[in-house]
C-alpha positions in Angstrom: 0.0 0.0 0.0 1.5 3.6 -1.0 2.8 5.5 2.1 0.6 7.7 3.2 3.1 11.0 2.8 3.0 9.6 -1.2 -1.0 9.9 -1.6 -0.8 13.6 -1.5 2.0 14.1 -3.8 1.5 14.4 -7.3 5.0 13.9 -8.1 5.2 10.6 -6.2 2.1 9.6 -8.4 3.8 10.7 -11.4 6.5 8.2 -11.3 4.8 5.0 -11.0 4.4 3.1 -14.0 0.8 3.3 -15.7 -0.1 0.3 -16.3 0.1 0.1 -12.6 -2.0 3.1 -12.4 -4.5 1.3 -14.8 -3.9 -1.9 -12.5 -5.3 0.2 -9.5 -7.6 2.2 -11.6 -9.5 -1.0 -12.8 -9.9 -2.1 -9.0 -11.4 1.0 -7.9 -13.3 1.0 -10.8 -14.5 -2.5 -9.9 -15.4 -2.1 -6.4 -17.2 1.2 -7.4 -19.6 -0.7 -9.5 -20.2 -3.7 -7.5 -20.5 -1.4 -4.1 -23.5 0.5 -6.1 -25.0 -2.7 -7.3 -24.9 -4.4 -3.6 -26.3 -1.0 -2.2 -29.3 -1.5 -4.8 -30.4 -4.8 -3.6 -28.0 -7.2 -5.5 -28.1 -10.3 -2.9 -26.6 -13.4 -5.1 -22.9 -12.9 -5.5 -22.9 -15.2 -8.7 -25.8 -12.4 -10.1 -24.2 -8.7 -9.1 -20.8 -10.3 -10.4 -22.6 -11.0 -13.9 -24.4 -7.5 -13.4 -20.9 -6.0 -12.8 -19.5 -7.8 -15.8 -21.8 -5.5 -18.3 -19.9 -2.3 -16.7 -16.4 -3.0 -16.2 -15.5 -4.7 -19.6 -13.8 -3.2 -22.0 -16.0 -2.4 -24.6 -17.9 -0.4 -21.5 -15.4 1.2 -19.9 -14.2 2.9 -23.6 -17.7 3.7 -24.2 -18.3 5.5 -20.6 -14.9 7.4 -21.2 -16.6 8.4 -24.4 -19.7 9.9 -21.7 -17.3 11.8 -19.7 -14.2 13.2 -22.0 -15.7 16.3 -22.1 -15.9 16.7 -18.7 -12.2 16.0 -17.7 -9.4 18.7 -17.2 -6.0 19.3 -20.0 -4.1 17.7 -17.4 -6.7 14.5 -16.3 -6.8 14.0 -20.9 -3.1 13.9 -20.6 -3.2 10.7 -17.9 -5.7 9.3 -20.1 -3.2 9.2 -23.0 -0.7 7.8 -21.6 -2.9 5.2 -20.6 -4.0 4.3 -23.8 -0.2 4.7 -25.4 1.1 2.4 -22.8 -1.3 -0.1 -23.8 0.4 -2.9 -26.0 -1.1 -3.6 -29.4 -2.5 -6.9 -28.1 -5.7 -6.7 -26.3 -7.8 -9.6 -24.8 -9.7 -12.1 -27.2 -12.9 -10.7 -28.9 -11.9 -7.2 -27.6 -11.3 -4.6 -29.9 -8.3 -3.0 -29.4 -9.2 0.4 -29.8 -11.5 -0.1 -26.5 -9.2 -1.8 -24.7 -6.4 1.1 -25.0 -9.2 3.4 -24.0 -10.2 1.7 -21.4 -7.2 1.4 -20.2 -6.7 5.1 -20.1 -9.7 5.6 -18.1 -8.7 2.8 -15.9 -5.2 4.7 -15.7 -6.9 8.0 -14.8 -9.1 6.7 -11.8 -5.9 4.8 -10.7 -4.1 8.2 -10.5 -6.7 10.2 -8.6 -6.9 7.7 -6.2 -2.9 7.3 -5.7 -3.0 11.0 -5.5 -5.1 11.1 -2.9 -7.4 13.1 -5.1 -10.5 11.5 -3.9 -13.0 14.5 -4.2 -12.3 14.3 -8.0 -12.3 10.5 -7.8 -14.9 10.2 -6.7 -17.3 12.7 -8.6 -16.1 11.1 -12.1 -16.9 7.6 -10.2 -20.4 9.0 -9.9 -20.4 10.3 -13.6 -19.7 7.0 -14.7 -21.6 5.5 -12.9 -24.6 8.1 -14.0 -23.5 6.8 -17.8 -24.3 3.2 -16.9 -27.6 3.9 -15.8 -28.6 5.9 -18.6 -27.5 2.6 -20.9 -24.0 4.3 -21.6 -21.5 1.6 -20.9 -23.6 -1.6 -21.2 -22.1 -3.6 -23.6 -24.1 -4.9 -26.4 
């Protein structure tokens, strides 16, 4: 776990490797999801997991960055790039690989807000997102 003197330190945040920012990024962006569906009433693990599934894919995730570019500062774009450049040209099977770059720059992007300590911003683009899958934004088809 970072040091806590590192959470607040942009610099610190700056260093580490993206896709270890996208690494953390994608588990925040997991529990996120899966906390929301549990608060809604999901009771069957084996059901808010497939529920989760539609949200955190992806195909999703690239379409839900799509929902919220507009809304994200020069600087917040800039650790979205990098995300998707530090992507390798290989992306899982029957995944497009145009998505997955994207979503691992938005994976990258909630990684480094968290690391930063940042969680104000985290987690109003957490809500965003979350908004976008419940207005049929980053479901999958």
């Amino acid at each position: 776990m970072a040091e806590e003197g590192n959470r607040q330190d942009g610099g610190a945040v700056d260093v580490i490797p993206t896709p270890i920012l996208a690494l953390v990024g994608d588990a925040v962006f997991h529990l996120h999801v899966r906390s929301k569906l549990a608060a809604m009433g999901y009771r069957n693990s084996e059901t808010l997991h497939r529920a989760a599934c539609r949200w955190v894919g992806a195909g999703a995730q690239a379409t839900l960055l799509r929902a919220v570019e507009t809304t994200l500062s020069s600087s917040e774009k800039d650790i979205v790039r990098r995300g998707r450049n530090a992507t390798s040209g290989r992306a899982p099977r029957g995944v497009p690989v145009t998505a997955y770059r994207a979503s691992s720059g938005l994976e990258s992007l909630l990684g480094y807000l968290h690391l930063a300590g940042r969680e104000d911003r985290l987690r109003e683009l957490l809500e965003a997102l979350w908004d976008a899958t419940r207005s049929g934004g980053g479901e999958e088809s």
